[in-house]
C-alpha positions in Angstrom: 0.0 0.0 0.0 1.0 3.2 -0.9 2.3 6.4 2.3 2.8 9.4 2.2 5.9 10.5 3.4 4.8 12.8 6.4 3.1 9.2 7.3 5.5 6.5 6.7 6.4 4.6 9.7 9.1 5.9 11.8 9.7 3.7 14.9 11.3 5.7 17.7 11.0 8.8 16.2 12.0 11.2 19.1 13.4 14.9 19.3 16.5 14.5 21.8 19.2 16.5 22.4 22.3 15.1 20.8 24.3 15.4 24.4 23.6 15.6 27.9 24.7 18.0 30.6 23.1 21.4 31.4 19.5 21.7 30.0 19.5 24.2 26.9 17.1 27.1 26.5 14.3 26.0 23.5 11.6 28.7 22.2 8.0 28.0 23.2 7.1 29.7 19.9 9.9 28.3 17.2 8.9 30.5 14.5 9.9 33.3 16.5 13.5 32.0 17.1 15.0 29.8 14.6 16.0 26.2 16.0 19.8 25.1 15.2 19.5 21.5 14.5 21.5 18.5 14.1 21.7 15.1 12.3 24.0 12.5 13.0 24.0 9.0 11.2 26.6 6.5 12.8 26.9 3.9 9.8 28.9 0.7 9.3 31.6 2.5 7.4 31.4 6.0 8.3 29.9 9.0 11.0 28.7 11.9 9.3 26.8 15.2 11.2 25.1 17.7 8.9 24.1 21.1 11.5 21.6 23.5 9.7 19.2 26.4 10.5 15.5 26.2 8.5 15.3 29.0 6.1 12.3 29.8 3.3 11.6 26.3 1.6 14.5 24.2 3.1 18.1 24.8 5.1 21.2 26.5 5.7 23.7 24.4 6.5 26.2 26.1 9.2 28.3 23.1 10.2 29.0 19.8 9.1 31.3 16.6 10.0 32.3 13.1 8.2 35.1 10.5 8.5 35.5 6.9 7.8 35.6 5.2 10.7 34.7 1.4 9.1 33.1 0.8 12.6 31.5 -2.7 11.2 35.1 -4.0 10.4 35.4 -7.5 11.1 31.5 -7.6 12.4 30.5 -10.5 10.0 33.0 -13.2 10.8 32.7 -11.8 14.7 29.4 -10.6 15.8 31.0 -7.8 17.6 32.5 -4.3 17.3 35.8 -4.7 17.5 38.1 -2.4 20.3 39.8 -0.5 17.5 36.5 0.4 15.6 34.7 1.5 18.4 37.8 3.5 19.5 37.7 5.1 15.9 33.7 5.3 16.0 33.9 7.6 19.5 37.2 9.4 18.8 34.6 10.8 15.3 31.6 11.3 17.7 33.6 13.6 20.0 34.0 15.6 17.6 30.4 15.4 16.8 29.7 16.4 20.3 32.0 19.3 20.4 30.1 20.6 17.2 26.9 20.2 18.6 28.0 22.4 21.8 29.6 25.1 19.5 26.4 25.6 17.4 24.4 25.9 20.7 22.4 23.2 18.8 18.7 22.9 20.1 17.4 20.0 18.4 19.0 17.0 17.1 18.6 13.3 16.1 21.3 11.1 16.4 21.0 7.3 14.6 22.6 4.3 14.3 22.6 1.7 11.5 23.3 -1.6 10.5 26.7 -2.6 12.4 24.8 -1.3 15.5 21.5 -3.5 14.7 23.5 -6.8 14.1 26.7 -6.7 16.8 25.9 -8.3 19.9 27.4 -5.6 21.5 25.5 -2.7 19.8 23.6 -1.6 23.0 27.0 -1.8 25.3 28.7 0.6 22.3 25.5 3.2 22.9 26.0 3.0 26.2 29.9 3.7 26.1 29.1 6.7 23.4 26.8 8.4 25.7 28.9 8.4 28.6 31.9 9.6 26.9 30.3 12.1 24.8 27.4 12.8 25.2 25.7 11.6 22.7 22.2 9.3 22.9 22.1 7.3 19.6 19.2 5.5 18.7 19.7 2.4 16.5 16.9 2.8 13.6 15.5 -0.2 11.9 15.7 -0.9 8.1 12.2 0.9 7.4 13.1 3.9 9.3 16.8 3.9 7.6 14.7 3.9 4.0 12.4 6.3 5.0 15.2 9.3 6.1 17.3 8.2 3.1 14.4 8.8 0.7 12.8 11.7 2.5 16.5 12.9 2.3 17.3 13.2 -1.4 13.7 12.4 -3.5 13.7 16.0 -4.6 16.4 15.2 -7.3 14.6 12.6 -9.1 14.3 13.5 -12.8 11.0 14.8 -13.7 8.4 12.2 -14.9 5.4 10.5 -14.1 6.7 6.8 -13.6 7.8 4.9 -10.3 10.9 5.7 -9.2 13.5 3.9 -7.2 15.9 5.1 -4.7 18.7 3.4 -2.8 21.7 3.7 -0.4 24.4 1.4 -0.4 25.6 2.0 3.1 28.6 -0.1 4.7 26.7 -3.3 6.3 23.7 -3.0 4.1 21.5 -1.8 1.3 18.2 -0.3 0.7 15.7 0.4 -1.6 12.6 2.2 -1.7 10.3 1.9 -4.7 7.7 5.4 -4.6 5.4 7.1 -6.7 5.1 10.8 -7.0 1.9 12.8 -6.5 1.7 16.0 -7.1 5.3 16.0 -6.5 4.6 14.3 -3.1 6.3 10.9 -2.7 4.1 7.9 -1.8 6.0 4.7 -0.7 5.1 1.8 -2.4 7.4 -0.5 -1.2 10.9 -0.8 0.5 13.5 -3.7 0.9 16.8 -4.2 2.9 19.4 -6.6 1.6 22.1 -7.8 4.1 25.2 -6.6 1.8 26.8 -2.8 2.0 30.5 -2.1 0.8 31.8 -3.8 4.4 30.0 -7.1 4.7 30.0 -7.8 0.8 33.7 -7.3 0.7 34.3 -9.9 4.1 32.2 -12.1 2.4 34.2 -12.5 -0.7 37.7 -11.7 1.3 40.2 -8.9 0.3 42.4 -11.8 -0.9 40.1 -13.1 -3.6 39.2 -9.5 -4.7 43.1 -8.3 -5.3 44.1 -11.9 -6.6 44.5 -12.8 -10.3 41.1 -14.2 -10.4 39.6 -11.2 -9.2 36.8 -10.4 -12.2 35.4 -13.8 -11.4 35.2 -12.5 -7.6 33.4 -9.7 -8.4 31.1 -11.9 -10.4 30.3 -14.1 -7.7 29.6 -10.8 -5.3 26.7 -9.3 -7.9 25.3 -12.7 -8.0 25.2 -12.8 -4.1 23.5 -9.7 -4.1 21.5 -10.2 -7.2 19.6 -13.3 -5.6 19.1 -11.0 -1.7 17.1 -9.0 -4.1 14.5 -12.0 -5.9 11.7 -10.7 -3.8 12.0 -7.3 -3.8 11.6 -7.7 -7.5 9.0 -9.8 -7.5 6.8 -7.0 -5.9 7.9 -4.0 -8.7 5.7 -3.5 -11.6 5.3 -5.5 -14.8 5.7 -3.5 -18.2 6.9 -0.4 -16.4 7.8 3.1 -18.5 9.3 6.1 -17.6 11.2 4.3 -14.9 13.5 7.0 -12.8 16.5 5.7 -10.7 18.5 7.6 -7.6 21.4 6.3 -5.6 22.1 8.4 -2.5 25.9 6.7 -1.1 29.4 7.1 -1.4 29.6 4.6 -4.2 27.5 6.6 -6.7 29.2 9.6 -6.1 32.2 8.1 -6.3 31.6 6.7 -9.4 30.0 9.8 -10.9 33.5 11.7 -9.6 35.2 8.9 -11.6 32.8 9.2 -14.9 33.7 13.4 -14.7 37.1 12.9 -14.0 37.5 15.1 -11.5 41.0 16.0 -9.2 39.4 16.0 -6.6 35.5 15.5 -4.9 33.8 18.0 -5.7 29.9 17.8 -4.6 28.7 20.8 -6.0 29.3 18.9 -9.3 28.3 15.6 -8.3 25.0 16.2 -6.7 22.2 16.1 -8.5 24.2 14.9 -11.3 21.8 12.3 -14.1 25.1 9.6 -15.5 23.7 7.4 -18.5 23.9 3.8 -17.3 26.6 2.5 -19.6 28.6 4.6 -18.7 28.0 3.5 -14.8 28.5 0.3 -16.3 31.8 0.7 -17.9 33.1 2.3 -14.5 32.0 -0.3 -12.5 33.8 -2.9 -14.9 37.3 -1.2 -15.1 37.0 -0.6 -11.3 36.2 -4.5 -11.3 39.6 -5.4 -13.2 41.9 -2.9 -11.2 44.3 -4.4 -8.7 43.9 -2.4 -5.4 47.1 -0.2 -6.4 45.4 1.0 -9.7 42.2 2.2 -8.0 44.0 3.9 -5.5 45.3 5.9 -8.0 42.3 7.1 -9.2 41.6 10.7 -7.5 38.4 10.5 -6.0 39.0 6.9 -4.8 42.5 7.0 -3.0 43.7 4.5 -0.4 40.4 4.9 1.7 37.7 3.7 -0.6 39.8 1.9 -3.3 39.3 -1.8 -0.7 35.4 -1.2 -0.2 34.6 0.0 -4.0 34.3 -3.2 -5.9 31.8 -4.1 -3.6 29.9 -1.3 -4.1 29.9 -1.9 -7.7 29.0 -5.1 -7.5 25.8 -3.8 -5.7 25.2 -1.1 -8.0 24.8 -3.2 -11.1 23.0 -6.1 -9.7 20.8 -2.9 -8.9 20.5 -1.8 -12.5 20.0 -5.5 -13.4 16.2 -5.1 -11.6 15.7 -1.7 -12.3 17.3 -1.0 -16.1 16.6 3.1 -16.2 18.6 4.7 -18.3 20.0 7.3 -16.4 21.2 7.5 -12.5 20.9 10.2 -10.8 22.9 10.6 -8.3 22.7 12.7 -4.3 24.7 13.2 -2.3 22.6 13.4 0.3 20.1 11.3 2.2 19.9 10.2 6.1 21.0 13.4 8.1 19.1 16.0 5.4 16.2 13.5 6.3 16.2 13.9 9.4 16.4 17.5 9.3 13.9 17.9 7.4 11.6 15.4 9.3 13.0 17.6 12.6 12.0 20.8 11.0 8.2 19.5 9.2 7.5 18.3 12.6 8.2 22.0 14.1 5.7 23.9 11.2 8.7 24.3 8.6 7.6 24.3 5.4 10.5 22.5 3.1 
């Protein structure tokens, strides 16, 4: 059945402030003082804040935060966070913290994904991250994740009257939400979360297989992996469908789309709310496929950090385009954290 976004389920939904200690002043009349507020999405691979002030129609964004932290390293052949990742993961959030003090932020939501929802010690980790910084996150589940993402970054679908599909390839897991558009209103018609992001795809192959001589044939095996987690989210998308729009919202698209442009160096001004034709995502995705880990590091907007996790992400990406053959893929970078701002400031009478 089809929701509107202002009504899609969103289990514990909450306004909280993003750090404890001295209760801060709020406005009993909001549109009389401007709110400062904060989103902060803790993912498998990285921890990203976004701070922003509503202004006519949307936001201004006054502050803002990300670093790759890979706190779901190891998780799948574990079950746990590992000492070092959560070390990483809280020396990011301090940060976070010390933003959110700075910006004398008012209202905030703070979330936690996939490597939280699936480590046996994802509650112990929340409770160490509050008392050490301050911070209360809330671990979201997989139709809340969808929801933010989409509510996050639907505005740059192409124009067009067809369903539309929109996904984030985060680091422990993927999802997809399939909508309709109303009156330029987005109505969910279905979502679906597969078990693979950049971080468990690429343990579940192993970084040996993917940088060995037989590494095309790895990367086969990954899209296949992924191709079948998806066998029943297809079944439920439309027969003989037309005017079919497609939007990623991750760092594998826009890396990708920084690859396809060439650029020196990221640039997101040019990369968001950029429309790439699919064969040309496709060829990208190949030559990443056959490049030995030296070679994609080489590549500007890849670099040491990303150039181990990417081939996953590509692997996801076309067994993606496999169910869903658009022709063009827009690409945002944006999704989570401008969802949740924007869900923050509807909530408080902003009109966005």
């Amino acid at each position: 059945m089809a929701q509107d976004v202002a009504s899609a389920p969103a289990p514990q939904m909450r306004h909280e402030p993003a750090f404890t200690g001295p209760p801060e002043r709020r406005e009993a009349h909001p549109h009389k003082q401007r709110h400062t507020y904060g989103a902060l999405d803790l993912g498998t691979n990285n921890c990203r804040l976004l701070i922003a002030r509503p202004n006519d129609g949307g936001f201004t964004v006054i502050d803002a935060f990300s670093r790759i932290v890979r706190l779901g390293d190891g998780l799948s052949k574990s079950g746990k966070l590992s000492d070092e990742a959560m070390d990483r993961a809280v020396g990011a959030l301090s940060i976070c913290a010390e933003k959110l003090r700075r910006r004398n932020v008012s209202l905030s939501r703070s979330v936690a994904t996939e490597a939280c929802r699936r480590a046996a010690n994802g509650r112990k980790f929340l409770e160490r991250v509050r008392d050490e910084t301050g911070i209360a996150l809330e671990i979201i589940e997989p139709a809340e994740e969808a929801r933010l993402a989409m509510l996050g970054c639907h505005k740059l679908l192409e124009p067009g009257d067809g369903p539309a599909l929109i996904f984030d390839i985060g680091g422990g897991s993927t999802e997809l939400v399939l909508i309709d558009q109303v009156s330029g209103v987005p109505k969910i018609r279905s979502w679906w979360s597969a078990p693979w992001g950049v971080v468990s795809l690429t343990e579940s192959e192993g970084r040996q297989a993917l940088e060995g001589e037989d590494r095309v044939k790895a990367y086969k095996r990954m899209r296949e992996r992924v191709r079948r987690s998806f066998d029943q989210f297809e079944a439920m998308l439309p027969k003989g469908r037309k005017g079919i729009r497609l939007l990623g919202t991750s760092g594998t698209v826009t890396t990708l789309a920084s690859v396809h442009l060439a650029l020196p160096s990221y640039d997101r001004r040019a990369v968001d709310g950029l429309h790439v034709p699919i064969e040309a995502m496709r060829a990208i995705s190949t030559m990443i496929a056959e490049m030995d880990y030296e070679e994609r590091s080489a590549l500007p907007c890849i670099g040491p950090d990303r150039a181990d996790l990417v081939v996953a992400g590509c692997a996801i990406l076309e067994a993606i385009l496999e169910i869903w053959p658009a022709s063009k893929l827009g690409v945002a970078d944006r999704g989570i954290r401008e969802g949740i701002l924007r869900s923050l400031m509807a909530r408080d009478g902003y009109v966005l």
